[in-house]
N, C-alpha and C positions, 0 to 999 in steps of 0.2 A: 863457849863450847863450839868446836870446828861441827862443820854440817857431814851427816854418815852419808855417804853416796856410794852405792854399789853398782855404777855402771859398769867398770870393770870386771865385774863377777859376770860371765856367761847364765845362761839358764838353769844348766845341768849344776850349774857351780850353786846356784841360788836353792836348786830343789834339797841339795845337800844341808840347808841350813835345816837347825831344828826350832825356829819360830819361821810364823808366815812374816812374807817382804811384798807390800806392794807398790809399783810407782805410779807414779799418778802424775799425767799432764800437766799443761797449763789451765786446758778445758775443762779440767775432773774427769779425763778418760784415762782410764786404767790400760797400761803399757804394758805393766812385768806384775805376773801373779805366781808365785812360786807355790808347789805343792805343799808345805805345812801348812800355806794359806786356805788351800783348795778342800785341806782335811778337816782343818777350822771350820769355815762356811758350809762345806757339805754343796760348792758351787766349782763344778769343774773350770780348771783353767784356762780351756780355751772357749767357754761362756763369759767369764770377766774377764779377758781381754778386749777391749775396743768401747765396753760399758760405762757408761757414768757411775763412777766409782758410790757415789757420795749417796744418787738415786735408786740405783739397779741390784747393787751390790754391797754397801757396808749395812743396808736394813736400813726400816723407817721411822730410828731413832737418830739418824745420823747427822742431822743439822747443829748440833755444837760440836762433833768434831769437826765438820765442816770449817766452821766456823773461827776453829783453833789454827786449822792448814791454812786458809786464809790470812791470817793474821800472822803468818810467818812472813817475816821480810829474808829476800834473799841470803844464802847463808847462815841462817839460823836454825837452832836445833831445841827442840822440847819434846820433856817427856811427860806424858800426863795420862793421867787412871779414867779409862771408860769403859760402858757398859754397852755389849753391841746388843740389843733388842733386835738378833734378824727373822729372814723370815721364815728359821723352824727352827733357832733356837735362839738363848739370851745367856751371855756370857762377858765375865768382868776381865779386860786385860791390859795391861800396861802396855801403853803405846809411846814408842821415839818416833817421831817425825821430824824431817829434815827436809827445808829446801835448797837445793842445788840450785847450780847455772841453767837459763835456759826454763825456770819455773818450774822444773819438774819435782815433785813429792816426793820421800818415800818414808813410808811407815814400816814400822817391823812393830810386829804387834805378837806380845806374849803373854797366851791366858793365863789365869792365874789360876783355872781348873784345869788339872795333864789328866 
C-alpha cells in the first residue's frame, strides 16, 4: 500500500476535507490540524498545532496508537480501529496512518459516530 501524504494539499485545501487530517513530526509535534479534526476533539486548531500530539492532544488513552505510528517503518501505510478516550469525550474511529519522507505522520481519522 503506497503511503497517503497530503503535503501538497494547502490548509484551506485540507479544512475542505470531510474527516480530521493530522500530521505529526518526527518528535510527535503536531504540524497540520485541519478543521473536521478541530470539530472532532472540540480542541481549536491553533491549540494543537506545535503540541505533543500523542500527550496533549489525541487523550490519555493514546499510548497504543502511539505505538502503532511508531512502528510504521518509512513508507508504510495502516489502517486500524481505535477508540479515542479524550479529554471530554470518547469515540470509536477508523484511523489510516502513513508515514512519509522525512518521518512525518499523518492520520486521517473517521469516526464512526457523524
Amino acid at each position: 500500500m503506497e503511503p497517503l501524504c497530503l503535503d501538497d494539499l494547502d490548509d484551506a485545501a485540507l479544512d475542505q476535507l470531510p474527516f480530521g487530517v493530522i500530521r505529526i513530526g518526527p518528535g510527535g509535534t503536531v504540524e497540520r490540524f485541519n478543521r473536521a479534526e478541530a470539530e472532532r476533539t472540540g480542541i481549536q486548531q491553533w491549540r494543537a498545532i506545535g503540541r505533543d500530539y500523542f500527550r496533549d492532544v489525541a487523550g490519555p488513552a493514546a499510548g497504543d496508537l502511539a505505538a502503532r505510528v511508531e512502528a510504521l517503518a518509512p513508507g508504510d501505510r495502516a489502517v486500524v480501529f481505535h477508540t479515542f478516550r479524550g479529554f471530554r469525550h470518547t469515540d470509536d474511529a477508523v484511523v489510516d496512518m502513513s508515514r512519509c519522507e522525512a518521518g512525518r505522520v499523518y492520520l486521517c481519522i473517521r469516526s464512526t459516530f457523524s
